[in-house]
C-alpha positions as semicolon CSV with decimal commas, in nm:
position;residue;x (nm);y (nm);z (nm)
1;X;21,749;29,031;21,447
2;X;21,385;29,032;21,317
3;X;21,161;28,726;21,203
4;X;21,091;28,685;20,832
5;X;20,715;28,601;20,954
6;X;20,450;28,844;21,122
7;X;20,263;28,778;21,430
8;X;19,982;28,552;21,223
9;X;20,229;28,383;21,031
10;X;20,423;28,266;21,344
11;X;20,095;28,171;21,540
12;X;19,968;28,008;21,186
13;X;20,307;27,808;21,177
14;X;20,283;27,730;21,577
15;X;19,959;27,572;21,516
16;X;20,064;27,371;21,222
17;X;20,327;27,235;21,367
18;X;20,177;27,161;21,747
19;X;19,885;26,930;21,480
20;X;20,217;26,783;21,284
21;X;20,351;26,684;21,594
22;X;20,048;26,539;21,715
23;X;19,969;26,337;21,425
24;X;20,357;26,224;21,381
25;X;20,310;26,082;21,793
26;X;19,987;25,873;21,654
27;X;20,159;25,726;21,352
28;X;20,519;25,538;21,372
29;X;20,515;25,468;20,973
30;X;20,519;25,845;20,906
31;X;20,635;26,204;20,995
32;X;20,470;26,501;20,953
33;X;20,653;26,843;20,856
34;X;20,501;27,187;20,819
35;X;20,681;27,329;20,450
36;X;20,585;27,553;20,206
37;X;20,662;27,912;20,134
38;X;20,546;28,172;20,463
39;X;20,243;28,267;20,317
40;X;20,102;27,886;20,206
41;X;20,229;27,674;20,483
42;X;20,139;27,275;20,452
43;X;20,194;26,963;20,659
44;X;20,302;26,655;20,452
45;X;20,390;26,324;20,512
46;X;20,715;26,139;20,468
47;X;20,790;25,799;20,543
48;X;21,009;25,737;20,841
49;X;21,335;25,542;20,744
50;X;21,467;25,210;20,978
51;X;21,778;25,336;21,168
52;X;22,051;25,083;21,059
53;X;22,419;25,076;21,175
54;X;22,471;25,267;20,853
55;X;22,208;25,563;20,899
56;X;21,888;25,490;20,704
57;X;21,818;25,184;20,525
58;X;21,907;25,196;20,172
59;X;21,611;25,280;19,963
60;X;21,456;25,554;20,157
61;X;21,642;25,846;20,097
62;X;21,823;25,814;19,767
63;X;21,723;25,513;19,479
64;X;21,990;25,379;19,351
């Protein structure tokens, strides 16, 4: 089995997502992925949902 990414894109990715993680410990309002196609990897921000009895709370994931 090979990776899809070479050795800069895995190392580019690593860092990304060792500053995601950092940022998502400093903030409890927000997470922070790495997406984005190999070759223009970003980190965005998503609002963390309240854990209910039923999963989320209703609102964060689907309106309606």
């Amino acid at each position: 089995m090979k990776h899809d990414m070479n050795t800069e894109e895995r190392l580019k990715h690593a860092q990304l997502t060792k500053e995601a993680k950092t940022k998502t410990d400093g903030d409890e309002n927000f997470q922070y992925l790495v997406r984005g196609p190999v070759w223009d990897r970003k980190i965005i921000k998503i609002r963390k949902g309240k854990k209910t009895g039923k999963g989320v709370e209703k609102g964060q994931l689907h309106p309606g």
